[in-house]
C-alpha positions in Angstrom: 121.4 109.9 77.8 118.8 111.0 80.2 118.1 108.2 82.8 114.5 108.4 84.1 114.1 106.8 88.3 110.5 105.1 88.2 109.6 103.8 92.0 106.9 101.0 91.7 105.3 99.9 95.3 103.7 96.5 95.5 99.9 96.2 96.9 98.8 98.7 99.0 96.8 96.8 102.0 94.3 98.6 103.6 94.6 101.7 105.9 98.1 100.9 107.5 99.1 100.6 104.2 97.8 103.5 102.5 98.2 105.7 105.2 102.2 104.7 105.2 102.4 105.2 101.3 101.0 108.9 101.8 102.8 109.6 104.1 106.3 108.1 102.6 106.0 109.0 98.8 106.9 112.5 99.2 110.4 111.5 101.2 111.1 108.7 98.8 110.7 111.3 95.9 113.5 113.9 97.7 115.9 110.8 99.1 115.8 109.0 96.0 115.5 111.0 93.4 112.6 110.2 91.9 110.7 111.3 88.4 108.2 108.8 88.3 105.8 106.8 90.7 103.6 104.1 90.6 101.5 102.1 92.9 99.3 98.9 92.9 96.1 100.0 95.0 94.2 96.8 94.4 93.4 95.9 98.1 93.8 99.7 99.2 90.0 100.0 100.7 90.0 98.2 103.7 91.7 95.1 101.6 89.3 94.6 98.6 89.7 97.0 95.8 90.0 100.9 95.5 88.0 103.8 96.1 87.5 107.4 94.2 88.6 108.6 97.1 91.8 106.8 98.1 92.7 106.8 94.3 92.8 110.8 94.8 94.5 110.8 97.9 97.1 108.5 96.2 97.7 110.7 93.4 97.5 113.8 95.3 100.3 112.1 97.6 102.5 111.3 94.4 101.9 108.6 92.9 101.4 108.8 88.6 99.4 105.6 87.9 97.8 103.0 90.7 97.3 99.8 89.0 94.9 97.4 90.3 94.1 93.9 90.1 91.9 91.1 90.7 89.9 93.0 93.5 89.7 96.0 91.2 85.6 95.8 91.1 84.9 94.9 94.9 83.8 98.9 95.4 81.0 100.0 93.5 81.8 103.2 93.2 85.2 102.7 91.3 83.4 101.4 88.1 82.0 105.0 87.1 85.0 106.6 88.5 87.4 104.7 86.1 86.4 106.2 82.7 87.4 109.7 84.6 90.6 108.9 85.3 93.1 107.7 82.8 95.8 107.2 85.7 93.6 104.7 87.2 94.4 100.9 85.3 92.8 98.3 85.2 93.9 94.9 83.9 94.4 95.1 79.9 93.2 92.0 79.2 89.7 92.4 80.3 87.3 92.5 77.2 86.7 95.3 74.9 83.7 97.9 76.3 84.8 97.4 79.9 85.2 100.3 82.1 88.7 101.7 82.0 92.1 101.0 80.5 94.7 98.8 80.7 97.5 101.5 80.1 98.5 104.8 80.1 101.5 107.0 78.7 102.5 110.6 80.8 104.9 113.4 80.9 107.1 113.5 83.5 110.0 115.8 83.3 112.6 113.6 81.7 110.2 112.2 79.1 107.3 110.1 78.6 106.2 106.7 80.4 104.1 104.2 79.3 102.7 101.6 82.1 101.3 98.4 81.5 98.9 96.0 83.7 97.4 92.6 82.7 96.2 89.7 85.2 97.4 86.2 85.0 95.5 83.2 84.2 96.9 80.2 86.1 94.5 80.0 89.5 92.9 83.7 89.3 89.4 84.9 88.6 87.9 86.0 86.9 89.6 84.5 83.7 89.8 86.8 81.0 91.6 87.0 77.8 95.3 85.8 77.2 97.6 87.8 79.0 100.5 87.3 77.0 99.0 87.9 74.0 97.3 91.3 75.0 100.8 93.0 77.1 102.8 91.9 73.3 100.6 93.9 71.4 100.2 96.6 73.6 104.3 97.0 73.8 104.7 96.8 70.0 102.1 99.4 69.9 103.6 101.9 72.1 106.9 101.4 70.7 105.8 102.3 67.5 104.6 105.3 69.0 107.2 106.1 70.0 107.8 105.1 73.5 111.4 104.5 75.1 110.1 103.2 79.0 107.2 101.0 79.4 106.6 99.6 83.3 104.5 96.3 83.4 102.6 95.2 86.0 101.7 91.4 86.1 99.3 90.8 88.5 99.7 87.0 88.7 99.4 83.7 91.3 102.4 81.9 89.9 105.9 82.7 89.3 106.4 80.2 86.3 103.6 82.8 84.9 105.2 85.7 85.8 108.2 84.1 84.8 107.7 83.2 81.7 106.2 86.5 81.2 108.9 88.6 81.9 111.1 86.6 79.3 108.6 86.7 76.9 108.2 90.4 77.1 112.0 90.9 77.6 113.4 93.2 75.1 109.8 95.2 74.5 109.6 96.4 77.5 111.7 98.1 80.5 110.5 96.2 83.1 108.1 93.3 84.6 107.2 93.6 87.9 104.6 90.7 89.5 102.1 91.7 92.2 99.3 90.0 93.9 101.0 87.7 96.2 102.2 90.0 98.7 105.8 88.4 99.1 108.3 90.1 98.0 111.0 87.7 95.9 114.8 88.4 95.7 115.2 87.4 92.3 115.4 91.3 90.6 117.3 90.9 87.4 117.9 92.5 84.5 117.5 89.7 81.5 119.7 89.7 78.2 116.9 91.9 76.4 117.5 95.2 78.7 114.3 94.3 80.7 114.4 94.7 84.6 112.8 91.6 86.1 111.1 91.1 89.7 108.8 88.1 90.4 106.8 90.1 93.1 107.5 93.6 94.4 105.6 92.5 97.6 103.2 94.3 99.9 103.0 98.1 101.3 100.7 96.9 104.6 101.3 95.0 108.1 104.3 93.1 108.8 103.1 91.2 111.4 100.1 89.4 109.5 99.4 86.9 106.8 100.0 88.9 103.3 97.9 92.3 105.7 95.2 90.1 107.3 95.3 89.4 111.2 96.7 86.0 112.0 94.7 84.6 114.2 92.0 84.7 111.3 94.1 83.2 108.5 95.3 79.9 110.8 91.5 79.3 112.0 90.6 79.3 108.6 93.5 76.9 107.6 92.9 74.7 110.7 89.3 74.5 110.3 88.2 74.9 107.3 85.2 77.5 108.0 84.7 80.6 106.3 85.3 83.6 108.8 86.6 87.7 107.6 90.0 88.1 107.3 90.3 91.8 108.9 93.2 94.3 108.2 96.2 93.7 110.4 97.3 96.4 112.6 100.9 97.4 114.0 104.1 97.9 112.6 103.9 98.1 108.4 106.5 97.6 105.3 106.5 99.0 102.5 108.0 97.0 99.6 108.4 97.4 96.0 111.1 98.0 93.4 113.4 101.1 91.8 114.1 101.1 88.3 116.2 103.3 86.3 115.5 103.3 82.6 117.0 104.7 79.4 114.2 107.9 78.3 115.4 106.9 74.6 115.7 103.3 74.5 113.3 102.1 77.3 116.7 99.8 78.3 116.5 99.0 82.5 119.9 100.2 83.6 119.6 99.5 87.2 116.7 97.4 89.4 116.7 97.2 93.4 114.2 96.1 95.9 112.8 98.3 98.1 111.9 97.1 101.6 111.8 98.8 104.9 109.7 99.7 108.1 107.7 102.6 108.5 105.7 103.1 111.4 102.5 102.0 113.5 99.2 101.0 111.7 96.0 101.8 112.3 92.7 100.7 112.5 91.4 98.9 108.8 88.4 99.9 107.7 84.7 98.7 107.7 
């Protein structure tokens, strides 16, 4: 039985945060053992959406597939850039003709690896199609295929959604892992299926900040009630996500941890 190591970072916020991932992914892949990488760059340019150019510096860093999210259209230039890049996700359950794809399968050296990303329902926008109903399909579809591993990322407000959406899915696929809120929970399981389980792999961006925006913004908008930016935090930044080892055959999660720890300074976000 081959075991395949797939390391999946929770959103990347904004300079600190990407500048931190570059830096670390190469390390993480020598101390532990990695074959496969994945990262959610959904706030990565200064904290709304993705870049070309950050998505190459990602992969050139390490990383196999960036998944994205509800900010995945705040650049312009990353619509024309996603029919280039395969590697590049964008929620599956956006409607059919829209730029991109919702997963991918790649070679690494123990096997293949299919990731998955949808976008919840339950207070997110925009609302597209059900979520559910579109990851199901998907998994049946690259089982048939075939496919032993298959990561999901659930890009998602709630955790009853995310929840209930790693049960549903447990058993099809090797693992759920929930993005979008930036807090990383402590609930990583493996349910009765074989399907590694974590509500929200959390944030790779400022610790000292509210989910990578500068606090003094984020309480004067809470106290007041007036709209104001919400820049990029800067200081000391976390990364956070989630280890999973899988089965190459079966797709079965043999082992989920969470992975949280300091890095270094930030740095200015940008413009």
């Amino acid at each position: 039985m081959a075991t395949i190591r797939i390391l999946f970072l929770g959103d990347i916020v904004g300079e600190p945060g990407r500048k931190a991932v570059i830096e670390q992914l190469p390390i993480l892949r020598q101390t532990e053992s990695l074959d496969f990488i994945i990262v959610n760059g959904e706030n990565a340019a200064g904290g709304k959406g993705i870049t070309p150019k950050i998505a190459i510096d990602l992969l050139r860093a390490g990383a196999a597939v960036i998944t994205t999210g509800d900010h995945v259209w705040d650049q312009q230039d990353i619509v024309p850039y996603f029919p280039t890049e395969p590697r590049l996700l964008r929620p599956i359950n956006y409607p059919d003709g829209t730029p991109g794809n919702g997963s991918v399968v790649l070679e690494c050296a123990k096997g293949r690896v299919a990731v998955m990303q949808a976008q919840g329902r339950t207070f997110m926008q925009p609302a597209l199609e059900n979520p559910f109903i579109a990851l199901e399909n998907e998994a049946l579809r690259l089982r048939q295929a075939g496919v032993g591993p298959i990561i999901v990322d659930f890009h998602a407000e709630t955790t009853s959604e995310k929840i209930a959406m790693g049960r549903h899915l447990d058993g099809k696929v090797s693992a759920v892992l929930g993005t979008h809120t930036h807090v990383q929970t402590a609930d990583e399981t493996i349910f009765p299926g074989g399907t590694g389980f974590l509500t929200d792999a959390g944030m790779c961006g400022p610790e000292d900040s509210v989910l990578g925006r500068t606090i003094d913004s984020v309480v004067w908008r809470f106290k007041t009630g007036m709209p104001t930016r919400f820049p990029v935090a800067k200081g000391r930044v976390r990364l956070c996500g989630a280890i999973v080892d899988v089965d190459s055959e079966t797709g079965t999660c043999l082992v989920i941890k969470r992975l949280s720890f300091q890095v270094s300074e930030g740095t200015d976000a940008l413009p």
